[in-house]
C-alpha positions in Angstrom: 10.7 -12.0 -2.5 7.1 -10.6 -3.5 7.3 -10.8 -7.3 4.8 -8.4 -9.3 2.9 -11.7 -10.6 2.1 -12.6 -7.3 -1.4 -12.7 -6.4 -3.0 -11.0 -3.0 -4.0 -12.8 -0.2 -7.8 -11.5 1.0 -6.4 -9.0 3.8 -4.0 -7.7 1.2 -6.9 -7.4 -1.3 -9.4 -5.7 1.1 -6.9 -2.9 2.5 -6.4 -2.1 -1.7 -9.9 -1.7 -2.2 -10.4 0.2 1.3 -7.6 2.6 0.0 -9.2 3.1 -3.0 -12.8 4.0 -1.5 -11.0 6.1 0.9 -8.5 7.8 -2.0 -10.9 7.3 -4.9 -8.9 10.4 -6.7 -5.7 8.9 -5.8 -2.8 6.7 -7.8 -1.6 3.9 -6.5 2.1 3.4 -6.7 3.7 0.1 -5.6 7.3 -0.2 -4.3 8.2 -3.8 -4.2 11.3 -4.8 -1.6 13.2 -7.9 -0.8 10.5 -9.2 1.6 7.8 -6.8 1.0 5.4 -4.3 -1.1 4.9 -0.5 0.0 1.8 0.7 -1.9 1.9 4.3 -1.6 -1.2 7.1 -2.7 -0.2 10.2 -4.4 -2.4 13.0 -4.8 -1.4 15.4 -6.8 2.1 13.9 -6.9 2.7 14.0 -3.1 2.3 11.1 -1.0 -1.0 10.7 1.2 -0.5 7.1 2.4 1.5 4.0 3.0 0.5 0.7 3.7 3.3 -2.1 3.9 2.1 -6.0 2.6 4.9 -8.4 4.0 6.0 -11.6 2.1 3.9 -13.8 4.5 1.0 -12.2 3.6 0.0 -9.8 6.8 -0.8 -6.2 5.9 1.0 -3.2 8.2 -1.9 -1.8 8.1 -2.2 2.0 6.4 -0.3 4.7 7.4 -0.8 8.1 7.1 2.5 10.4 5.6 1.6 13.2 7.8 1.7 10.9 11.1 5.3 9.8 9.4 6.7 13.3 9.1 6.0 14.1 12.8 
């Protein structure tokens, strides 16, 4: 389990500060699962982007909400 002490691998670290030049006006909100973090951007309190880290450190890779509600 990905504990909130845990540190980043670099791929992890990179796709947070990508997010953040790409969302500079957005909050980051972490979900942390059994085997896995969600970091999710809100703007204006609705969701903009996901981007899964998995316990093994690999990076899903962003994904965009409105791509997820089609």
């Amino acid at each position: 389990m990905i504990s909130p002490m845990e540190e980043l691998t670099i791929d992890q670290a990179r796709e947070i500060a990508r997010l953040r030049r790409r969302y500079a006006d957005g909050q980051m909100v972490l979900h942390h699962r059994p085997h896995d973090l969600i970091v999710e951007v809100q703007r204006h309190g609705h969701a903009v982007a996901l981007t899964r880290f998995a316990e093994d450190g690999s990076v899903g890779g962003e994904l965009p909400v409105v791509a997820l509600a089609a």
